[in-house]
Structure formats: C-alpha cells, structure tokens
C-alpha positions in Angstrom: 9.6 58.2 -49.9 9.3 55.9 -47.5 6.0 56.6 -45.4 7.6 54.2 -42.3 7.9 54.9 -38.8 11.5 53.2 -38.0 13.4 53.0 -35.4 16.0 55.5 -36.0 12.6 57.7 -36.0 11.7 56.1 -32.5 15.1 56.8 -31.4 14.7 60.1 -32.3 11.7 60.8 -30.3 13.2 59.2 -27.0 15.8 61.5 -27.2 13.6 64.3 -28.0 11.7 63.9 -24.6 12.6 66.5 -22.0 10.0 65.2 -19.0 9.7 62.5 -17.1 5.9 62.9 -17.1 6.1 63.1 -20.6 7.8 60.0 -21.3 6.0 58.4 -19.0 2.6 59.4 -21.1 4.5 58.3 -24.3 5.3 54.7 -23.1 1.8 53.9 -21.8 0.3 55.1 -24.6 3.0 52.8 -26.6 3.2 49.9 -24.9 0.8 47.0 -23.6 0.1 46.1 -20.0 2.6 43.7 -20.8 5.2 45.4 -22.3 5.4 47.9 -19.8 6.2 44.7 -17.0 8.7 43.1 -19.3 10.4 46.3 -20.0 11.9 47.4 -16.5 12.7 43.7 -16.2 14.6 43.5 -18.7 16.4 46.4 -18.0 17.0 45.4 -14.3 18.4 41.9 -16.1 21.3 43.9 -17.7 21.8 45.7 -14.6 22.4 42.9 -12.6 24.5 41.3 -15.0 26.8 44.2 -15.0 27.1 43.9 -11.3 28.0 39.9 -12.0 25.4 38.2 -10.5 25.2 34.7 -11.7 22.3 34.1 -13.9 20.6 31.5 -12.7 20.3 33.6 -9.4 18.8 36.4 -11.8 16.4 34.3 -12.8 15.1 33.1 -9.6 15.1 36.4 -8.3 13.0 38.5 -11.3 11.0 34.6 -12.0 12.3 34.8 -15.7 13.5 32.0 -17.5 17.1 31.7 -17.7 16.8 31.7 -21.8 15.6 35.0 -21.0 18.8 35.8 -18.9 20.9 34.5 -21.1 19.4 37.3 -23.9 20.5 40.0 -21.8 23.7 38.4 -21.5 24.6 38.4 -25.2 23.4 42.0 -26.0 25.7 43.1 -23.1 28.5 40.8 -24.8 28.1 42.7 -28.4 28.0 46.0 -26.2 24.2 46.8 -27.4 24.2 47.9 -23.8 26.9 50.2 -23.1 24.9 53.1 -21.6 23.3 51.5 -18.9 25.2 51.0 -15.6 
C-alpha cells in the first residue's frame, strides 16, 4: 500500500472544498508566505495570456521574468490550462 499523499489525492481534496473560507484556511496552512504570492501570479500570467497580451508586456507589468512568462505560455500550449478563462 502506498502510504503517499499524491496529487491525484490533493486534487481530490480541492475539489472536495465547498467554502471559500475553508479553502482559504487550507492554502495558508499549505503554502509558504511565498507560495501564496507566486500562486495568484501565476494564475493572473495564464489569464493574460489568454487575453493575448504580449509577454514581455506581462512581465513588466506582474515584474516576473519573461522565462517565467514563457512557462505559462507552454502549459497553456499543451492545454494544462483549459479551465481557467
């Protein structure tokens, strides 16, 4: 049996989530100081990159690197973000 946490399991519990509040709770007790900047950045990447923004204009505007641009750019091109807008 394998005793590890994956992330299908992670996935699992996201979706399980009913509350804002709750989810909230979840995050900050999951992720670092850190994490929880990067993570809405990273997310308002792909959403500008849906809207076609050009990416070194993305990067100015968030002060990312472009590499980091660039990322988001890819995972939208192998559809790893389909669902958000």
């Amino acid at each position: 049996m394998n005793s590890y946490f994956t992330l299908k399991d992670l996935a699992k519990l996201l979706v399980s989530i009913n509350s804002v509040s709750e989810m909230e709770n979840l995050l900050l007790g999951l992720l670092t100081p850190k994490e929880r900047e990067e993570l809405p950045r990273r997310i308002q990447i792909v959403k500008m990159l849906k809207k076609g923004l050009p990416q070194h204009h993305i990067a100015s505007k968030l002060k990312v690197g472009v590499a980091t641009v660039t990322r988001g750019a890819k995972e939208i091109q192998q559809g790893t973000f389909r669902s958000i807008a």
